[in-house]
Kinemage of the C-alpha trace (Angstrom):
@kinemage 1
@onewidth
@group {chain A} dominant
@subgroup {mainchain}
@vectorlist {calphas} color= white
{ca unk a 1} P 51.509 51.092 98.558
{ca unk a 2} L 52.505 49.731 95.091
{ca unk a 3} L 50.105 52.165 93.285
{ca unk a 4} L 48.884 49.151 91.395
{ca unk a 5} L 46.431 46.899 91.517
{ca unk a 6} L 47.183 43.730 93.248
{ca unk a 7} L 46.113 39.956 93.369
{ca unk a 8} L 45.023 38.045 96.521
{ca unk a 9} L 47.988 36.033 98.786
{ca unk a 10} L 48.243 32.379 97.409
{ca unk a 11} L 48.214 31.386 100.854
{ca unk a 12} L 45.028 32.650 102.041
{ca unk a 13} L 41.764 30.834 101.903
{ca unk a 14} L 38.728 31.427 99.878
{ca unk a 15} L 35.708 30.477 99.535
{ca unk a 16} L 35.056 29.421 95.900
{ca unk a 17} L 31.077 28.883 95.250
{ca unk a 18} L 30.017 25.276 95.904
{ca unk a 19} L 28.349 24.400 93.400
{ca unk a 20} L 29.483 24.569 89.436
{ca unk a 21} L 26.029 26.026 88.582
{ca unk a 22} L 27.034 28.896 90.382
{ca unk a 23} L 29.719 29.456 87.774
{ca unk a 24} L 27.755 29.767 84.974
{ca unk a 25} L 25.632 32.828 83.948
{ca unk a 26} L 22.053 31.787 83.055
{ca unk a 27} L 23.084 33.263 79.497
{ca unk a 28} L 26.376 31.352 79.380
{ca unk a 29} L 27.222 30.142 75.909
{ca unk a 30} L 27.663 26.563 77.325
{ca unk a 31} L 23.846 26.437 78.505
{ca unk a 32} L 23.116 26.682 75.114
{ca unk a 33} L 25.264 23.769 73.870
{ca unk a 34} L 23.573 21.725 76.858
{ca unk a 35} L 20.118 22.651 75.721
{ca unk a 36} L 20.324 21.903 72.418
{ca unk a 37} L 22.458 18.232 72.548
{ca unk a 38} L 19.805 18.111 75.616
{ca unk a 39} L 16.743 18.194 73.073
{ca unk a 40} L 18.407 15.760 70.393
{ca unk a 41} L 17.195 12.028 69.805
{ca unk a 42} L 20.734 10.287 69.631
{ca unk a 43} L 19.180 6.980 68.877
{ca unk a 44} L 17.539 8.405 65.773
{ca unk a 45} L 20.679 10.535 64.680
{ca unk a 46} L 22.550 7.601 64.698
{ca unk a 47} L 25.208 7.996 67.475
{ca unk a 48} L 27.036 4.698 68.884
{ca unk a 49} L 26.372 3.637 72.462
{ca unk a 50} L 23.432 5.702 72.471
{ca unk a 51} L 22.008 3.046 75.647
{ca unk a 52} L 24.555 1.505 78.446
{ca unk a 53} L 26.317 -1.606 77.706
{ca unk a 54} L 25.152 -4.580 79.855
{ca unk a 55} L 28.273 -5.683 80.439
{ca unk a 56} L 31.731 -4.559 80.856
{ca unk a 57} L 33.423 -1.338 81.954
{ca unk a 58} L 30.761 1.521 81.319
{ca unk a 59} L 31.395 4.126 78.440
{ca unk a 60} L 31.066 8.030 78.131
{ca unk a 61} L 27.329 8.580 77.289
{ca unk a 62} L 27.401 10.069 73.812
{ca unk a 63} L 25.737 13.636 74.554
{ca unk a 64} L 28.457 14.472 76.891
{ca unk a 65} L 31.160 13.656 74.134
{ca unk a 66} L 29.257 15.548 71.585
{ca unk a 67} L 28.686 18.516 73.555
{ca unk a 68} L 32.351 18.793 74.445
{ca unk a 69} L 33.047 18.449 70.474
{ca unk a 70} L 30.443 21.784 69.654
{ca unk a 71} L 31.985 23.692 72.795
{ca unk a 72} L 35.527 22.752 71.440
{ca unk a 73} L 34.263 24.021 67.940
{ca unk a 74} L 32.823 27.447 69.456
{ca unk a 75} L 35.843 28.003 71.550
{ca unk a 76} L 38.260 26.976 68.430
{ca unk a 77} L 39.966 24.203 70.467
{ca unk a 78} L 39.199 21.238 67.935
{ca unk a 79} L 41.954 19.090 68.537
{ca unk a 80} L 41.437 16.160 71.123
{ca unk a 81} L 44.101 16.430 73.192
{ca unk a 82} L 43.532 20.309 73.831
{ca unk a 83} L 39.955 19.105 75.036
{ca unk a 84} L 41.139 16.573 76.909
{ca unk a 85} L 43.305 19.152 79.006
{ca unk a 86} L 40.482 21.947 78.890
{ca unk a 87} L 38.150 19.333 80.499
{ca unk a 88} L 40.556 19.121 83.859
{ca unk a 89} L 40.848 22.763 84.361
{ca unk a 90} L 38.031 24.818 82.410
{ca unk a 91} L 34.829 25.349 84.808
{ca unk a 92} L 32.930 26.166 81.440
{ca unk a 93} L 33.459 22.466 80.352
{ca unk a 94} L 33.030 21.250 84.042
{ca unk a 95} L 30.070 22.411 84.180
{ca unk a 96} L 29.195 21.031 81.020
{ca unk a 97} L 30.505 17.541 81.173
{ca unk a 98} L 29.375 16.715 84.876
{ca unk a 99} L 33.407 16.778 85.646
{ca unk a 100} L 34.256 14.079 83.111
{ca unk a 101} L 37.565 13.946 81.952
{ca unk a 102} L 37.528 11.932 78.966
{ca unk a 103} L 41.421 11.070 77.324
{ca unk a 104} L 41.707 12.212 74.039
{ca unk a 105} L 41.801 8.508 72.462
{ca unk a 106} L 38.038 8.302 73.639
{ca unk a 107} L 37.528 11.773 72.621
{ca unk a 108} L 38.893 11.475 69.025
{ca unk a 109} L 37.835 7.818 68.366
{ca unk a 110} L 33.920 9.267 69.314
{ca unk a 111} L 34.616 11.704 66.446
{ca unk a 112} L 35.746 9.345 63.943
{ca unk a 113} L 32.778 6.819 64.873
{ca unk a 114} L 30.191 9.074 64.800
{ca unk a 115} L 30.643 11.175 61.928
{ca unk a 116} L 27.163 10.565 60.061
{ca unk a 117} L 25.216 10.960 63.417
{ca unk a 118} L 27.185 14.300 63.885
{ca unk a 119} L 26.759 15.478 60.223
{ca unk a 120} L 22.951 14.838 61.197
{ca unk a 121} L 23.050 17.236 64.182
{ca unk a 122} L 24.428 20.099 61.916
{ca unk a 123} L 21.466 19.477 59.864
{ca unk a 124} L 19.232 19.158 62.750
{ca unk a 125} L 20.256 22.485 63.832
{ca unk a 126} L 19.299 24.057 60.518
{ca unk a 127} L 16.273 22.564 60.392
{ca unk a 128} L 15.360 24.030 64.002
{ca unk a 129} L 16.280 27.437 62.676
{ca unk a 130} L 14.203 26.899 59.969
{ca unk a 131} L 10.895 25.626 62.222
{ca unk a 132} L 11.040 28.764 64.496
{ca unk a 133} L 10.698 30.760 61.085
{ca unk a 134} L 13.953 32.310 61.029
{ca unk a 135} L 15.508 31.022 58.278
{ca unk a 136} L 12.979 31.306 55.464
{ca unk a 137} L 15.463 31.018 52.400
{ca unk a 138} L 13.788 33.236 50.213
{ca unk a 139} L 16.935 33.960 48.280
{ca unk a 140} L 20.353 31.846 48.925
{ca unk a 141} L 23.998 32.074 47.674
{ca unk a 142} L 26.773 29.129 46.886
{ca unk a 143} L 30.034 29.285 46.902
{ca unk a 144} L 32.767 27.003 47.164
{ca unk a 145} L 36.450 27.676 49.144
{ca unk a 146} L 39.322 25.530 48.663
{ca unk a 147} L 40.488 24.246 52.329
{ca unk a 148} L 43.931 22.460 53.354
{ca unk a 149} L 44.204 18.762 54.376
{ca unk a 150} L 46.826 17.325 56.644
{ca unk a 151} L 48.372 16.162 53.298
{ca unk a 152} L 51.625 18.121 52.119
{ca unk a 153} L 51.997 19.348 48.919
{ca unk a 154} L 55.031 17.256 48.480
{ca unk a 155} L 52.931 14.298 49.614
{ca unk a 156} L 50.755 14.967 46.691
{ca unk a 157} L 52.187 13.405 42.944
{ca unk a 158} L 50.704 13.881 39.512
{ca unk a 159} L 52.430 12.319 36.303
{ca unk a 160} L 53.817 15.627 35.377
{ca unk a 161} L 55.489 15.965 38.859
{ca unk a 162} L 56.467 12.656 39.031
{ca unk a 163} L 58.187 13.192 35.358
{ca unk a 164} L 59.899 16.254 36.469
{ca unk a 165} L 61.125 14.423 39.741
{ca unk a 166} L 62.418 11.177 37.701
{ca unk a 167} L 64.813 13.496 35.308
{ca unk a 168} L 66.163 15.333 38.638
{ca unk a 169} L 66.774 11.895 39.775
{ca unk a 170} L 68.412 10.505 36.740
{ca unk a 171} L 70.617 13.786 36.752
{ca unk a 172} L 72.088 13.018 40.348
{ca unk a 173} L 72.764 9.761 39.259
{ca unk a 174} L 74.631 10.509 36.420
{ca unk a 175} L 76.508 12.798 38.499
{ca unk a 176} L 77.047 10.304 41.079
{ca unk a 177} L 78.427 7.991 38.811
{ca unk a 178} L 80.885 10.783 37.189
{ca unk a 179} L 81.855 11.426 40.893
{ca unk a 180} L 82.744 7.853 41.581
{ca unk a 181} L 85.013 7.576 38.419
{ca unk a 182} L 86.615 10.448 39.703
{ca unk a 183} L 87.468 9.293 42.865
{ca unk a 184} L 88.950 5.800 41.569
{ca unk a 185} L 90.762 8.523 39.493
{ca unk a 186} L 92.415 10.581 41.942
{ca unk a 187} L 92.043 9.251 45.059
{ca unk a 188} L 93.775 6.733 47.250
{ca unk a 189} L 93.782 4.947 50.501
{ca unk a 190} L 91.342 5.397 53.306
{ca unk a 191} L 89.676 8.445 52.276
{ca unk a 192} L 89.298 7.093 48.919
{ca unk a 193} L 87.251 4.322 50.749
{ca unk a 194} L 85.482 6.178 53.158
{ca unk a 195} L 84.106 9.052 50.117
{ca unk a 196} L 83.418 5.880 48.139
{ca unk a 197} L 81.419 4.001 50.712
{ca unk a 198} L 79.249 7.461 51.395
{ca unk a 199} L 78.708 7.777 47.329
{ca unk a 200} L 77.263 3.596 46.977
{ca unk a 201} L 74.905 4.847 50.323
{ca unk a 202} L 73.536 7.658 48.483
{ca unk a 203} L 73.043 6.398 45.037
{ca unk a 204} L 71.595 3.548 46.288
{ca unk a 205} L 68.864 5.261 48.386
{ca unk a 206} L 68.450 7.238 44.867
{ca unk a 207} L 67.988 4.204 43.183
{ca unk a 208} L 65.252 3.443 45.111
{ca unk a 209} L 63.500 6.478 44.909
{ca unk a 210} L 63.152 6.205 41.806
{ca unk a 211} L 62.060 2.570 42.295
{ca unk a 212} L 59.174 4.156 44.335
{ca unk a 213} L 58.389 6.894 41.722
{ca unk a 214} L 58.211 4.367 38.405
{ca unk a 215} L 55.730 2.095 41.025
{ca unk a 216} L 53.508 5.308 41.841
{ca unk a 217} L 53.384 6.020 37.943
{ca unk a 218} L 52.166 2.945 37.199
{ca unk a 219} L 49.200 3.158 39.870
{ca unk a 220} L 48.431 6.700 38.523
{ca unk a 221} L 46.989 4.781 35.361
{ca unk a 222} L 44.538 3.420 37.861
{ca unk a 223} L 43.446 6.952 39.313
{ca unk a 224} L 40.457 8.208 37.697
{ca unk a 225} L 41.663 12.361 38.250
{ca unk a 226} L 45.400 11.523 37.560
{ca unk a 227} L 46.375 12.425 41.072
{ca unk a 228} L 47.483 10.619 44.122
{ca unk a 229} L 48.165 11.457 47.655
{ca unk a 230} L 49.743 9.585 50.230
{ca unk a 231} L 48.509 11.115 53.346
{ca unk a 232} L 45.256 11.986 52.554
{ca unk a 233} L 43.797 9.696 49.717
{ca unk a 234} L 40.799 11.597 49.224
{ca unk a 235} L 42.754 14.845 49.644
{ca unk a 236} L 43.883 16.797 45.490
{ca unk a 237} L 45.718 19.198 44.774
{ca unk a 238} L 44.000 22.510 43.671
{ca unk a 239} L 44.954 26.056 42.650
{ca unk a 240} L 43.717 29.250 44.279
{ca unk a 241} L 43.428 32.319 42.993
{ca unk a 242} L 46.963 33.161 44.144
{ca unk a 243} L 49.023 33.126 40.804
{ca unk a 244} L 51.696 30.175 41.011
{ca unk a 245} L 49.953 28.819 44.414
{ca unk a 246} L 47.813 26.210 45.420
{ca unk a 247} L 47.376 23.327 48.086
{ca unk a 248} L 46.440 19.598 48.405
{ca unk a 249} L 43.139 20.079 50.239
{ca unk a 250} L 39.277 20.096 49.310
{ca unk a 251} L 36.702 22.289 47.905
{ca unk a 252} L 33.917 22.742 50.183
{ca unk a 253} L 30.581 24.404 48.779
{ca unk a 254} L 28.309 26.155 50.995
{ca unk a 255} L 24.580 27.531 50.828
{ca unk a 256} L 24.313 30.644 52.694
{ca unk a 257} L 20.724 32.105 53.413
{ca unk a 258} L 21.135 35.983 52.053
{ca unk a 259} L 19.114 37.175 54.776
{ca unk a 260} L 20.475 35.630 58.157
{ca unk a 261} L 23.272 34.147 56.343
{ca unk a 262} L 23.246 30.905 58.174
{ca unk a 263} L 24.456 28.473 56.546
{ca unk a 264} L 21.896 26.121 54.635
{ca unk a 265} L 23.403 22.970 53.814
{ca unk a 266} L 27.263 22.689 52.601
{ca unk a 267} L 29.441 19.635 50.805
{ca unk a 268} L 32.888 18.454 51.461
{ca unk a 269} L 34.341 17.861 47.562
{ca unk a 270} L 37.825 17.057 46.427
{ca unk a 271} L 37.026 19.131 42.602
{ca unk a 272} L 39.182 21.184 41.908
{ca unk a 273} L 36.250 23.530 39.676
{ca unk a 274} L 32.713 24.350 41.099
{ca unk a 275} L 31.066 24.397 37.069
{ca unk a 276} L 28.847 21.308 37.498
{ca unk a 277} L 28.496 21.261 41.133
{ca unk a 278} L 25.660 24.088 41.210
{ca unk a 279} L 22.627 22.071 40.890
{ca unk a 280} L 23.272 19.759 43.064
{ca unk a 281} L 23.890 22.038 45.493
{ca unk a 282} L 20.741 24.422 45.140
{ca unk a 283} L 18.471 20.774 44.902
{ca unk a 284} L 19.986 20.321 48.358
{ca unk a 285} L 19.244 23.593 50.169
{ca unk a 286} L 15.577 23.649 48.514
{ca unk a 287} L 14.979 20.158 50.402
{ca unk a 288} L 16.717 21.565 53.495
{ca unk a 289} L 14.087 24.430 53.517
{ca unk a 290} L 11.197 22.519 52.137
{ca unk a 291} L 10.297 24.955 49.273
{ca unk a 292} L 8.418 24.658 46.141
{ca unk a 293} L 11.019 27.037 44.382
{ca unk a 294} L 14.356 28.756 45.323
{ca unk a 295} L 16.576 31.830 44.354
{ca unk a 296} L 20.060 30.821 44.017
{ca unk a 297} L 22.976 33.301 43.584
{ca unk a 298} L 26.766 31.620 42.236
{ca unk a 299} L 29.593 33.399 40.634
{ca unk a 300} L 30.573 32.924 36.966
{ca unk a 301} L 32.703 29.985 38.295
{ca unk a 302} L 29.379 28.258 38.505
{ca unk a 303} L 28.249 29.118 34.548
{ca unk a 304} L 27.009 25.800 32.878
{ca unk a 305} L 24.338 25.910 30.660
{ca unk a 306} L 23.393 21.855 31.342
{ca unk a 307} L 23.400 23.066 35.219
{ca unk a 308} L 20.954 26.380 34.682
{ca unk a 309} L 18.810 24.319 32.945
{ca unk a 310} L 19.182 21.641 35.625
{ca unk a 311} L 17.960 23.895 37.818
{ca unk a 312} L 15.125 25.432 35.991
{ca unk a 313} L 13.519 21.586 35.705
{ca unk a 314} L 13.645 21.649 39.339
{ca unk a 315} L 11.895 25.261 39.891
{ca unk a 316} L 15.055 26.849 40.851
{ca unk a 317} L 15.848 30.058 39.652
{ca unk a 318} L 19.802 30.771 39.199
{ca unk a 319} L 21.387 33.545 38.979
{ca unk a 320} L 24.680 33.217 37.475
{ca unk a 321} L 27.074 35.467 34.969
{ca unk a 322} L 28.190 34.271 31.834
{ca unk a 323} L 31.549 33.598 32.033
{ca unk a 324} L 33.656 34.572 28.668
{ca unk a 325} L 36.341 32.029 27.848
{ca unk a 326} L 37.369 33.756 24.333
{ca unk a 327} L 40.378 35.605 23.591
{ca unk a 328} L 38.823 36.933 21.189
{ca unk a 329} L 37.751 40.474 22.636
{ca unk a 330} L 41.428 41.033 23.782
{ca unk a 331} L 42.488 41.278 20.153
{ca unk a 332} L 39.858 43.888 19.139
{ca unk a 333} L 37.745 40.897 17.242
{ca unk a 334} L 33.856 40.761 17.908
{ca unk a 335} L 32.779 37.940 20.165
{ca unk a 336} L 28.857 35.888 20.621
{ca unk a 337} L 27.747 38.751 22.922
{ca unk a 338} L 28.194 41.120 19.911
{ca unk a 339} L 25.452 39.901 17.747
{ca unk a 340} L 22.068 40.480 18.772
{ca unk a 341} L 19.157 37.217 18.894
{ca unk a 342} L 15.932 38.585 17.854
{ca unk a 343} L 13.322 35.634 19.158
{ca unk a 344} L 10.576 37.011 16.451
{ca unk a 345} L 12.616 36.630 13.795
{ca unk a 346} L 14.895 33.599 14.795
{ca unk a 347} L 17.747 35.617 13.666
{ca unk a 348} L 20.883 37.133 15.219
{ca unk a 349} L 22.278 40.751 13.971
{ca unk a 350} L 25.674 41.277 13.456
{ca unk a 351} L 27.395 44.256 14.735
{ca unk a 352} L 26.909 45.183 11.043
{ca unk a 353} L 23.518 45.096 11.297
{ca unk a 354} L 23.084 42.365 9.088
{ca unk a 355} L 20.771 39.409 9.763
{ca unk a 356} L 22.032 35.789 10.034
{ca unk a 357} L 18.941 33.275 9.829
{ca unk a 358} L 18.746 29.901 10.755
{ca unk a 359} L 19.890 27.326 9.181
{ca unk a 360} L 20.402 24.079 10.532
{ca unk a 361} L 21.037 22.056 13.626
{ca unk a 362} L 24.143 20.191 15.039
{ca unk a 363} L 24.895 18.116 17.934
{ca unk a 364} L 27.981 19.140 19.876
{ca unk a 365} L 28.150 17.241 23.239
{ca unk a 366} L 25.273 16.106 23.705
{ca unk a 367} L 23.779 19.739 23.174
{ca unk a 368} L 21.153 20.046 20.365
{ca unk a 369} L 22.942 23.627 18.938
{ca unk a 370} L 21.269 25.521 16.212
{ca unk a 371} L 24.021 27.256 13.820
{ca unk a 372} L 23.053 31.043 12.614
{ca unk a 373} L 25.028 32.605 9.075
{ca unk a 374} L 24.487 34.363 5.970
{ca unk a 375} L 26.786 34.416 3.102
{ca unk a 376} L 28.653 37.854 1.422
{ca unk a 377} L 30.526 38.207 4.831
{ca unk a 378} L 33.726 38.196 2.477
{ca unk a 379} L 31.955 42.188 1.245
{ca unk a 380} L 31.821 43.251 5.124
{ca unk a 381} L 34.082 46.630 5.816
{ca unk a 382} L 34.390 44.852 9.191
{ca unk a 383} L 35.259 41.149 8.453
{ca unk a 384} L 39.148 41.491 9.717
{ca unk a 385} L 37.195 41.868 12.972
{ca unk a 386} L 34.688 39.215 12.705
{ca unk a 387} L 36.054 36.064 11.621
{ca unk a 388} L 38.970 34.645 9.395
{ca unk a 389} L 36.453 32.425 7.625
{ca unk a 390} L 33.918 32.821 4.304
{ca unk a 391} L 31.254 33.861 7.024
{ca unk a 392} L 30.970 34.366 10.645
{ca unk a 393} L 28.748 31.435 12.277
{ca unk a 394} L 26.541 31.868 15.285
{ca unk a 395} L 26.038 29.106 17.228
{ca unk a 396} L 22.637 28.729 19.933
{ca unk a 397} L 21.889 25.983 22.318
{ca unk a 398} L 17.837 25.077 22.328
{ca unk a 399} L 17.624 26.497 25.867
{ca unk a 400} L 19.976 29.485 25.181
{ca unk a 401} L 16.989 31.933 26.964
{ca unk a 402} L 17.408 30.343 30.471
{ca unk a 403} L 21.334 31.266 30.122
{ca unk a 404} L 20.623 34.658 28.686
{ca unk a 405} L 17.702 35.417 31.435
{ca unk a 406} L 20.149 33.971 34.351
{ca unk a 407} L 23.085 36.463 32.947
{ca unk a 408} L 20.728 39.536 32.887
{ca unk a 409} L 19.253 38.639 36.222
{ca unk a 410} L 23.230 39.773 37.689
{ca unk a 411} L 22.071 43.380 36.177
{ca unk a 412} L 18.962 44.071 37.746
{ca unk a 413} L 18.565 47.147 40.463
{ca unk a 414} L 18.704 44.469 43.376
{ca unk a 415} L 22.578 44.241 42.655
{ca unk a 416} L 22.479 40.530 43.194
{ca unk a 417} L 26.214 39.609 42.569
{ca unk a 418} L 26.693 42.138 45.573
{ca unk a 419} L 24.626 40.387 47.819
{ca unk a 420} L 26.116 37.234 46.491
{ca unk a 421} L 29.604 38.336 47.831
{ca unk a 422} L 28.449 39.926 51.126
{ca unk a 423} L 26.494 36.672 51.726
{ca unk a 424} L 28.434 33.888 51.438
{ca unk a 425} L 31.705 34.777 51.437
{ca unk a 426} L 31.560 35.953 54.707
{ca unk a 427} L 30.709 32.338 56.180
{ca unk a 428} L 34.330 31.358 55.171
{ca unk a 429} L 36.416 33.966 56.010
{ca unk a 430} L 35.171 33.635 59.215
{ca unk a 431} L 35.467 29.450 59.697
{ca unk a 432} L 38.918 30.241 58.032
{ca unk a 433} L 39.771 33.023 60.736
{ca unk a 434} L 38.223 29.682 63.637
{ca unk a 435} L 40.796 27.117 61.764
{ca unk a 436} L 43.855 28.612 60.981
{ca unk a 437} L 46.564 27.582 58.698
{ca unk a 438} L 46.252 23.986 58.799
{ca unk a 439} L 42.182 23.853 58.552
{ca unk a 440} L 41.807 20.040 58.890
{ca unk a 441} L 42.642 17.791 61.167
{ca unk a 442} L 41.320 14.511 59.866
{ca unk a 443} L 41.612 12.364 56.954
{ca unk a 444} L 39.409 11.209 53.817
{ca unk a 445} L 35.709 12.152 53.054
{ca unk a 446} L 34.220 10.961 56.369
{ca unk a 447} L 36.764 12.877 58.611
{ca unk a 448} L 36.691 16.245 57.048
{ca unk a 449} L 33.214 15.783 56.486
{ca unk a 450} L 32.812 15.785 60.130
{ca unk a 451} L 34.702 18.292 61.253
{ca unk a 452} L 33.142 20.841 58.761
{ca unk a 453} L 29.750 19.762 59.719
{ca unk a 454} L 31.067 21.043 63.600
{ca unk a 455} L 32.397 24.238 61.942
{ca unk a 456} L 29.410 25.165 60.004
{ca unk a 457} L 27.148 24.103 63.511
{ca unk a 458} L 29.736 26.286 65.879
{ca unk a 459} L 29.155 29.124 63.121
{ca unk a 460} L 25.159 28.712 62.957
{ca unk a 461} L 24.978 28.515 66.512
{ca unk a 462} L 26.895 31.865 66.920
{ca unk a 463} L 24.963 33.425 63.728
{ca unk a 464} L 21.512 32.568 65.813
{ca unk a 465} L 22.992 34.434 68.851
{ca unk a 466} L 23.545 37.469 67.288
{ca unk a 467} L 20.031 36.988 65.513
{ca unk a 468} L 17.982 36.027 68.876
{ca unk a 469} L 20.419 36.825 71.512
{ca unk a 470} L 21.027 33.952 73.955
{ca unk a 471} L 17.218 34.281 75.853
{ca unk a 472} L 16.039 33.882 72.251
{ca unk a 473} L 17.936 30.981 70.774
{ca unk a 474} L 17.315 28.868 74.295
{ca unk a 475} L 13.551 29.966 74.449
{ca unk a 476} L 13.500 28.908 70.794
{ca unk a 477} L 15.385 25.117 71.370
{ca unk a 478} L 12.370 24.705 73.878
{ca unk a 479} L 9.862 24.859 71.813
């Protein structure tokens, strides 16, 4: 006796079940999957080959390469040729795909076709979470998270990059050229040839480098963002909040609901900011959830006073922080949030306690401002503080309330910036955790747009479980 625990001889026979339903639990993840791609209209959604071709060699019926794609997705195995292998030896998929074994060509060209049918299934999902009355959206956060395309950052040029790499260039060939002098100096013979012929070789290939560079500068005139990327077209280069870091990727906003925190609707975007993406966004999820009016949470990376009052048109209420872009606090000087508006008077008070009334109004930006002063500032025991000037000015937009109520809305006793973080940052760290380093696999808008749309389903799907449990979520699909 080994003491251990031991296998069974690999030459004895077994009896494995017959059948591949006896495989699967009857509250087996893939039952799910089948269920719900089971219950789907293809036609409607869009999907190609949705009915058998009359002629010619017969095709993969769409629902069994879709529900290979959200099994891939739950089991983190989105690459085609991975589900290619996992459909010859995984009983799981077996069981799902009737056997098929699909190569990954068909596998990966059914992804690329069907991109807006499968971006429609994500949705379709939602929308049956939101019809069984789970998802009621009563309050919802947005965020956005910068993810990495298949383009490198040294794939990636802007015109300062391609600046700094034209001088480096220029340097080696000065120095190439100083090297060849010297050799016609000091050297004779064959080795003079040989170090001569490997010196033309690599200042030619230099040469046209640079040739390459001063063609890519001039089609940078043509790019509206001042960027260009080889790989990935549709792919930019953004910063993170790493200092000195960043990657050629996108930024992809999400909705989260802050009580299930499924995701409501989300957007693949290649901007490198989120400040004027925040209505748009919150118009979006209130459509998703069919409401007359919405609660939206965003962080002060959101703040735009055109977008808060976008959303108030649209009877939205957003919650966002003011975000302070002066310096001027950090050298002891009074900033805007230092004088006090007094609505009944029209006037703000100065820290002070003076009173600076109205007195005319500007345009700046297409934003009707109304400008706030008094004069005998010059008098003040705390000018050096306040402003260089004659007098300090104040400056208020016309809808200057709707920013001020958003911004006090983040101090209330519901601690709403809290439940901001802890509702939709969670969503990505945990798609992040599913992707790993190298989050996309695709190219340009309708690519990643797919594959996130198969993240965000694989992550609803699993949020529902935990919600409903796996009776629930099937008992639910049936209705």
């Amino acid at each position: 006796m080994s003491g251990f625990i031991e296998g069974l001889n690999r030459d004895q026979t077994t009896l494995f079940p017959e059948r591949l339903e006896d495989w699967i639990g009857e509250d087996h993840l893939v039952r799910v999957v089948d269920l719900f791609v089971e219950q789907l209209d293809l036609a409607s959604l869009g999907f190609l080959r949705h009915a058998a071709a009359r002629t010619g060699r017969p095709g993969y019926h769409p629902a069994v390469l879709l529900k290979l794609f959200i099994y891939g997705y739950l089991n983190r195995i989105p690459s085609s040729r991975r589900l290619e292998r996992e459909a010859g030896r995984n009983v799981e998929v077996m069981w799902l795909t009737g056997r098929l074994v699909p190569d990954h060509k068909t596998i990966a060209e059914f992804r690329r076709q069907n991109g807006t049918a499968i971006r429609k299934t994500c949705a379709q999902f939602v929308e049956l979470c939101r019809r069984v009355g789970i998802l009621k959206g009563d309050c919802v956060a947005v965020d956005g998270s910068k993810f990495k395309a298949v383009n490198n950052r040294d794939r990636n040029f802007t015109k300062a990059k391609i600046a700094s790499r034209l001088a480096h260039l220029e340097t080696e060939v000065g120095r190439y050229i100083e090297e060849a002098d010297r050799i016609d100096r000091q050297e004779t013979g064959a080795a003079r040839a040989e170090r001569a012929a490997h010196l033309k070789g690599r200042y030619h290939g230099i040469r046209q480098q640079i040739e390459r560079l001063l063609a890519m500068e001039k089609a940078l005139n043509d790019a509206p963002d001042g960027q260009i990327s080889l790989t990935d077209p549709d792919a930019r280069a953004m910063a993170t909040r790493a200092q000195h870091s960043g990657h050629v990727g996108y930024n992809v906003q999400t909705v989260v609901d802050a009580e299930t925190h499924l995701i409501v609707t989300h957007e693949v975007t290649n901007q490198g900011h989120d400040r004027d993406l925040l209505a748009a966004m919150a118009m979006r999820a209130k459509a998703v959830l069919k409401r007359d009016d919405l609660h939206i949470l965003a962080d002060k990376g959101y703040f735009s006073g055109r977008e808060i009052l976008a959303c108030h048109q649209a009877k939205i209420i957003a919650t966002v922080p003011r975000s302070d872009t002066s310096g001027a606090r950090l050298k002891g000087h009074f900033v805007k949030a230092d004088f006090a508006y007094e609505p009944d008077a029209d006037v703000y008070r100065c820290p002070a306690g003076q009173a600076l009334p109205y007195r005319t109004t500007t345009e700046q930006q297409g934003l009707q401002m109304r400008r706030y002063w008094r004069g005998g500032c010059s008098r003040c025991e705390i000018k050096s503080r306040c402003t260089t000037g004659s007098e300090r000015r104040v400056s208020r937009w016309e809808h200057e309330h709707l920013v001020e109520a958003s911004d006090a809305r983040r101090r209330s006793a519901g601690a709403p910036m809290r439940v901001r973080r802890s509702t939709v940052e969670h969503p990505f760290g945990t798609i992040k955790a599913w992707t790993g380093p190298c989050h996309f696999l695709t190219k340009r808008f309708q690519g990643v747009g797919t594959e996130m749309a198969l993240n965000v389903l694989a992550y609803d799907i699993k949020r529902m479980i935990s919600l409903l449990g796996m009776p629930g979520l099937m008992a639910a699909i049936q209705r």
